[in-house]
Kinemage of the C-alpha trace (Angstrom):
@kinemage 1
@onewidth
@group {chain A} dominant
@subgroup {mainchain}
@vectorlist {calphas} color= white
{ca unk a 1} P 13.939 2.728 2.099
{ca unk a 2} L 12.433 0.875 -0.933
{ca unk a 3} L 10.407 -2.399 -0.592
{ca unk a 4} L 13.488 -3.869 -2.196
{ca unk a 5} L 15.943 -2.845 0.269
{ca unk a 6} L 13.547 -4.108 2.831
{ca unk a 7} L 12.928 -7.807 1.476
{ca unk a 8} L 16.817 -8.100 1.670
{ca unk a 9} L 17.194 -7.207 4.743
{ca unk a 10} L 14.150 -9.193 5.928
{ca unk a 11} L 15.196 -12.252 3.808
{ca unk a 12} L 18.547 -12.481 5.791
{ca unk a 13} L 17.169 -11.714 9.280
{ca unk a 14} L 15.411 -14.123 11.022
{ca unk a 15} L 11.796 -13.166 10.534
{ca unk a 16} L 12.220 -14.400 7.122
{ca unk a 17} L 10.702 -17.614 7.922
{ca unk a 18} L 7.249 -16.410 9.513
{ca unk a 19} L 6.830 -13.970 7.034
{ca unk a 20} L 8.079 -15.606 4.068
{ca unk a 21} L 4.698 -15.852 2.394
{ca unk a 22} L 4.241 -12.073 2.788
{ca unk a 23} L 7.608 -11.552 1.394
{ca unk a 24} L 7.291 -13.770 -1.797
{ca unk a 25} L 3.922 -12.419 -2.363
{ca unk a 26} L 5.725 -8.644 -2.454
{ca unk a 27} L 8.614 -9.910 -4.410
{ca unk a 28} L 6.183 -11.003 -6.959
{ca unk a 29} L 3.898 -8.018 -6.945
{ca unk a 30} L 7.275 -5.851 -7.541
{ca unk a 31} L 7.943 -8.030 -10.182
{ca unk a 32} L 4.764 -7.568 -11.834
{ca unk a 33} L 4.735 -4.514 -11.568
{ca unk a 34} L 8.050 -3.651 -13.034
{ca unk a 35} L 7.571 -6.521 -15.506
{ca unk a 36} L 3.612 -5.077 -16.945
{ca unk a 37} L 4.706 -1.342 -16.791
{ca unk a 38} L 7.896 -1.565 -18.239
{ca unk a 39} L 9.393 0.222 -15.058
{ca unk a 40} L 13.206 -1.558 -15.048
{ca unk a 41} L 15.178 0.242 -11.893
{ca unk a 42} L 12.487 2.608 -11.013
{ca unk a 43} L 12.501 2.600 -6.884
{ca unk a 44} L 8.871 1.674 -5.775
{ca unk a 45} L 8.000 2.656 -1.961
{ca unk a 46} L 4.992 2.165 -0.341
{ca unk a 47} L 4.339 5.736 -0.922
{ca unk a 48} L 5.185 5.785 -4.782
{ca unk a 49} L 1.449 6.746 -6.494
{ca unk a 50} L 0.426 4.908 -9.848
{ca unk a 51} L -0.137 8.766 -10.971
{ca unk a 52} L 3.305 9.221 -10.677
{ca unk a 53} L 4.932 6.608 -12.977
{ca unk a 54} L 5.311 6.964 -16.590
{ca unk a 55} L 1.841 4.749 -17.416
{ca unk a 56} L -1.892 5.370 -18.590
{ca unk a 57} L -5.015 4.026 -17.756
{ca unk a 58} L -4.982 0.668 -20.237
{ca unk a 59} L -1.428 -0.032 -18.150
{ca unk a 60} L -3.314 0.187 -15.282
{ca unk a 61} L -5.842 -2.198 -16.308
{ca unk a 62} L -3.236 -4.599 -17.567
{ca unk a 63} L -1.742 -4.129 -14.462
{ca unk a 64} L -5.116 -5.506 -12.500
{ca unk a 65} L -5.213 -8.185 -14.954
{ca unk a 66} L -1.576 -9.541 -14.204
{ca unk a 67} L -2.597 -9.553 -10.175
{ca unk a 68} L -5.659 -11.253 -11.242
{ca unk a 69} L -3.904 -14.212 -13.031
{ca unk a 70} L -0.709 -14.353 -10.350
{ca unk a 71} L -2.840 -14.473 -7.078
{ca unk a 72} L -5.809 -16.238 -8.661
{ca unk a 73} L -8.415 -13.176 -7.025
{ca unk a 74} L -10.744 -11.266 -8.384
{ca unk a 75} L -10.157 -7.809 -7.482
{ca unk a 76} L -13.455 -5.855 -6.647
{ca unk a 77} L -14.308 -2.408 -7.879
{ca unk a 78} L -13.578 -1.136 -4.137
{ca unk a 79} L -10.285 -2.573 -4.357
{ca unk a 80} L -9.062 -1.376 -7.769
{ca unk a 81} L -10.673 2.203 -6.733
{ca unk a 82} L -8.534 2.131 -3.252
{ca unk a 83} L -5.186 0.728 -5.311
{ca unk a 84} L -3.846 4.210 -5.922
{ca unk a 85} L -0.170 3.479 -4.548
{ca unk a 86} L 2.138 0.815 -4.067
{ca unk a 87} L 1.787 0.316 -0.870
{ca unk a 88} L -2.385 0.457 -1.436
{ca unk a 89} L -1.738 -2.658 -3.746
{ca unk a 90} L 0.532 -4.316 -1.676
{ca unk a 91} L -1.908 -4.208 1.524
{ca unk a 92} L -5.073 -5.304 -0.891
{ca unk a 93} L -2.812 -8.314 -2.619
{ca unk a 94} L -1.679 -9.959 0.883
{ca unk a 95} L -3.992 -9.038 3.251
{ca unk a 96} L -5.340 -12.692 2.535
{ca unk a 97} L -1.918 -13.917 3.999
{ca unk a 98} L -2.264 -11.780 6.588
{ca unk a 99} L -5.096 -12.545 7.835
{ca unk a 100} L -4.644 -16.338 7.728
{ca unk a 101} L -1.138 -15.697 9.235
{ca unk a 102} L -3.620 -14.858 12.198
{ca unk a 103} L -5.393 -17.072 12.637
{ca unk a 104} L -2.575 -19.931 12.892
């Protein structure tokens, strides 16, 4: 199932509301990412490996860059060195929601 399939399904069920910073923060990461690498209808899973899409190393870095700006964080080498997949990006870029989701 693709990361888009899921935020429909998770948008109309009722965890929507406890998770919905979670989900808008993946929305917009799967924006940006289609949006920076020029990726239009490409599915994305969690499992989908930067090495595998049609990009090089400078779309990589503008990629970082965009994440940067749109979560206002300053990714560390450690992170950009562990963001190999999809689903590696998506766990660094909300883990700060998660982790304030709990402790409320």
């Amino acid at each position: 199932m693709t990361f888009d399939a899921v935020i429909t399904l998770a948008q109309g069920s009722q965890i929507h509301n406890a998770a919905t910073p979670v989900l808008d923060r993946i929305a917009a990461i799967l924006r940006l990412l289609r949006e920076t690498l020029c990726l239009g209808d490409v599915d994305l899973t969690p499992e989908t490996t930067f090495a595998e899409l049609p990009i090089d190393s400078l779309d990589k870095v503008e990629l970082i860059m965009a994440f940067e700006d749109a979560f206002a964080v300053d990714l560390t080498d450690d992170d950009i060195e562990a963001m190999q997949s999809v689903g590696a990006a998506i766990r660094i870029l909300t883990r700060d929601l998660v982790i304030e989701g709990a402790s409320a």
